[in-house]
C-alpha positions, 0 to 999 in steps of 0.5 A, spaced: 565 484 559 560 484 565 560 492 565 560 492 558 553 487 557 551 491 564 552 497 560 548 495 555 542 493 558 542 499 562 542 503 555 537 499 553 533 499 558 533 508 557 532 507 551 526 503 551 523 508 557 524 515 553 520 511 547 515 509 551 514 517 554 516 520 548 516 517 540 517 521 535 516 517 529 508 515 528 509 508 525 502 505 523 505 498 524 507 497 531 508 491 535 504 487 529 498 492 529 495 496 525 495 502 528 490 508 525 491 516 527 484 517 528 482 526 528 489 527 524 489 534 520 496 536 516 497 541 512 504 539 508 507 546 503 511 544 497 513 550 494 519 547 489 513 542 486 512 541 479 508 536 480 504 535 486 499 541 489 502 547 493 498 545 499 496 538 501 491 539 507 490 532 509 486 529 514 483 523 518 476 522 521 474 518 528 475 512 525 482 514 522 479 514 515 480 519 510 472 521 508 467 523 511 464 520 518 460 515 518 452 517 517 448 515 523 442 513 520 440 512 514 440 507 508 448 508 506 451 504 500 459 503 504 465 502 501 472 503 504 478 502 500 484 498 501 492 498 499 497 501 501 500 509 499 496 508 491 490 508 496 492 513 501 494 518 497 498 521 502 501 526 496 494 528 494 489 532 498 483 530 501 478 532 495 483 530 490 485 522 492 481 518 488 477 514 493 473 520 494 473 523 486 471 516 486 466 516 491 464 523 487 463 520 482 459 514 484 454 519 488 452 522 481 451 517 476 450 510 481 446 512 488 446 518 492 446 514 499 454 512 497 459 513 503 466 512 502 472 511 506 479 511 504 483 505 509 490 505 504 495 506 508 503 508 506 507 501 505 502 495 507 501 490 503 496 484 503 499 482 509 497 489 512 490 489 509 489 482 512 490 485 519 487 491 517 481 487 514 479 484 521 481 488 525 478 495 523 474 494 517 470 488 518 466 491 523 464 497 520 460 492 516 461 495 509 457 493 502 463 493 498 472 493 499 475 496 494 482 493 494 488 496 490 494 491 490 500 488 488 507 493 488 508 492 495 507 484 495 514 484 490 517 479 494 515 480 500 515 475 505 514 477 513 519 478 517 520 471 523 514 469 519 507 472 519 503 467 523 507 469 529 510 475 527 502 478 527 501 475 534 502 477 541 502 470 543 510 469 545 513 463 540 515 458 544 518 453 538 525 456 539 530 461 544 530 464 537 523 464 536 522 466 542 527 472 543 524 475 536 517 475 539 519 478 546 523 483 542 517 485 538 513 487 544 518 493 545 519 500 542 525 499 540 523 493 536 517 496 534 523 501 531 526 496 528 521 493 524 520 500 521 526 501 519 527 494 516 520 496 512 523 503 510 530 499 507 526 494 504 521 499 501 527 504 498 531 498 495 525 497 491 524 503 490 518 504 491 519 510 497 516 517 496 520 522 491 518 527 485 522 524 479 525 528 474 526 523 469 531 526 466 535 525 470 535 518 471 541 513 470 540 508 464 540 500 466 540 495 460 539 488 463 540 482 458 534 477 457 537 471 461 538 475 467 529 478 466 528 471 465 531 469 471 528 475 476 521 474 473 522 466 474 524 467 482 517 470 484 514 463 484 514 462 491 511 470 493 507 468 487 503 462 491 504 466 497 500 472 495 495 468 492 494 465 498 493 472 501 489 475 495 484 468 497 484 469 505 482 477 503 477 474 499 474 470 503 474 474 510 470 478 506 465 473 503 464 471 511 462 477 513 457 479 507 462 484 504 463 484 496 471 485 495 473 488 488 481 488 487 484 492 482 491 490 478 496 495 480 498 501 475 506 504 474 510 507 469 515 500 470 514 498 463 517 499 457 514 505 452 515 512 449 513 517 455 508 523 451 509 527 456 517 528 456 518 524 449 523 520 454 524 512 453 523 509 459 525 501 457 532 502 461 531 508 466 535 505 473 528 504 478 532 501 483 539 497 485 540 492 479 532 493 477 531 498 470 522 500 468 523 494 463 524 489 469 521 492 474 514 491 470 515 485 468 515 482 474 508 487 477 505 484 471 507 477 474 503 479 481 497 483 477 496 475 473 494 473 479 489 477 480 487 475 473 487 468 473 484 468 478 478 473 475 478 467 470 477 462 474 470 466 477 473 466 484 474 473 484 472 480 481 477 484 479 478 491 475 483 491 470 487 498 473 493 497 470 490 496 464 486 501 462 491 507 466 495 510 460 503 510 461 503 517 461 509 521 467 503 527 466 498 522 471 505 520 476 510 524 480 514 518 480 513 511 477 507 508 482 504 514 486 499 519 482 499 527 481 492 530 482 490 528 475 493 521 475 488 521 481 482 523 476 483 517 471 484 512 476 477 515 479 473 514 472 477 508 470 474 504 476 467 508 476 466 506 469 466 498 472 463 500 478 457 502 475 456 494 473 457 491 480 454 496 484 447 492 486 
């Protein structure tokens, strides 16, 4: 039994070695940081495409943003975006993404001297853009935060607890806690966590993948059971607005104006233009079908909204306004090149009243 706990360090311990020499996979969430990929130019081919560009040319600035360098001088209106892969547009070259058709559009109708960068990054969510907010954003001082939020927050709750998961201090309130902080320091638990991430992103349904909507499974759902799943978001509702608030409120500290967007999706229940497919009980995941899947969003855009109500904050009725029409997504939340274009004009069309 000695031997084989030995032996198990000892793989452990190589491990963790040959990580630390050699890690193969970028994760942009590690040891509770936010990691930003700073001078990055990718070009991703998609051949098979129906729906995404041939060849996405990809990239990020010094900053580890998407959009133009920083100006050094000069009286610049700044606005950086912040979400998750709706924001990042990873599937959508860099001229393409809506933050800079958005920034395009802004420079020829509001003020020439706009500079705008992208921060989304893929799977945060307002736990993310928290840390991403204080940690990066805060210091470039922009005029204005663009957050786009909501489908990566469905029942999200941190892993061993936010406050000390996001912390490098060691836990000291139990073994247990104390081991998880531990553990989080290492690659390997770095490893995990992302791939706890990736598990609960797919289970969601919410991971990269051009659909044919064709082909997907049908999932009728009774109206007992929507209740029920649309009642059990309560407690990642409060918690959410409490996020929404402390975004808010980091913002309004530091002389920034944030501005939120509900969160656009096919999940809902409607006849698609495009292939004439209903998409009421199209199966998006396990035991989720579009119908529910929307309901439940629609929950976590209300919070947005009756927040907006109540004058605490300024929002942009996104998923509103967006059409449900699968020409403008390549699967239910992620945008083709011309849903890129509507969700750009859509916010330029607000923006144009708040912009002072």
């Amino acid at each position: 039994m000695k031997a084989l706990f030995f032996g198990l360090l000892v793989s452990l311990f190589l491990i963790e070695l040959i990580l630390r020499i050699f890690h193969p996979f970028p994760f942009r969430v590690k040891h509770g940081k936010i990691i930003l990929p700073a001078n990055q130019q990718v070009v991703h081919k998609n051949p098979e495409s129906n729906k995404l560009e041939r060849e996405i040319h990809y990239s990020r600035n010094t900053l580890g943003l998407r959009g133009d360098e920083l100006p050094k001088s000069g009286r610049w209106i700044k606005i950086i975006t912040i979400g998750g892969s709706t924001t990042e547009c990873a599937y959508n070259s860099d001229s393409l993404t809506w933050p800079e058709l958005l920034k395009a559009e802004l420079r020829q109708t509001v003020a020439p001297n706009i500079w705008m960068n992208n921060a989304g990054l893929d799977g945060t969510s307002t736990f993310g853009h928290i840390i991403l907010l204080r940690d990066h954003i805060v210091s470039l001082k922009p005029d204005y935060v663009i957050f786009l939020t909501g489908v990566n927050d469905m029942e999200e709750k941190a892993m061993g607890g936010f406050d000390t998961y996001h912390s490098d201090e060691l836990d000291t309130r139990s073994t247990k806690d104390m081991l998880r902080s531990l553990v989080k320091k290492t690659e390997i638990g770095s490893l995990v966590e992302n791939i706890y991430r990736y598990r609960i992103a797919r289970k969601k349904g919410l991971v990269h993948r051009e659909i044919d909507y064709t082909k997907e499974k049908q999932l009728q759902i009774d109206e007992p059971t929507m209740q029920r799943e649309v009642a059990a978001q309560a407690p990642y509702l409060a918690a959410y607005r409490k996020r929404i608030l402390t975004l808010d409120s980091i913002c309004r500290a530091n002389n920034i104006k944030p501005i939120f967007l509900t969160q656009p999706s096919l999940f809902a229940a409607f006849k698609d233009p495009a292939t004439g497919i209903d998409f009421t009980n199209l199966q998006i995941a396990e035991g989720r079908n579009a119908l529910l899947q929307g309901r439940i969003l629609d929950t976590y855009n209300d919070v947005l909204l009756q927040l907006q109500a109540q004058g605490r904050l300024t929002v942009i009725n996104l998923a509103a306004a967006m059409p449900h029409d699968s020409r403008y997504y390549y699967d239910y939340t992620h945008y083709t090149s011309a849903g890129t274009r509507i969700v750009a004009q859509i916010v330029a069309d607000s923006m144009r009243h708040i912009i002072k």
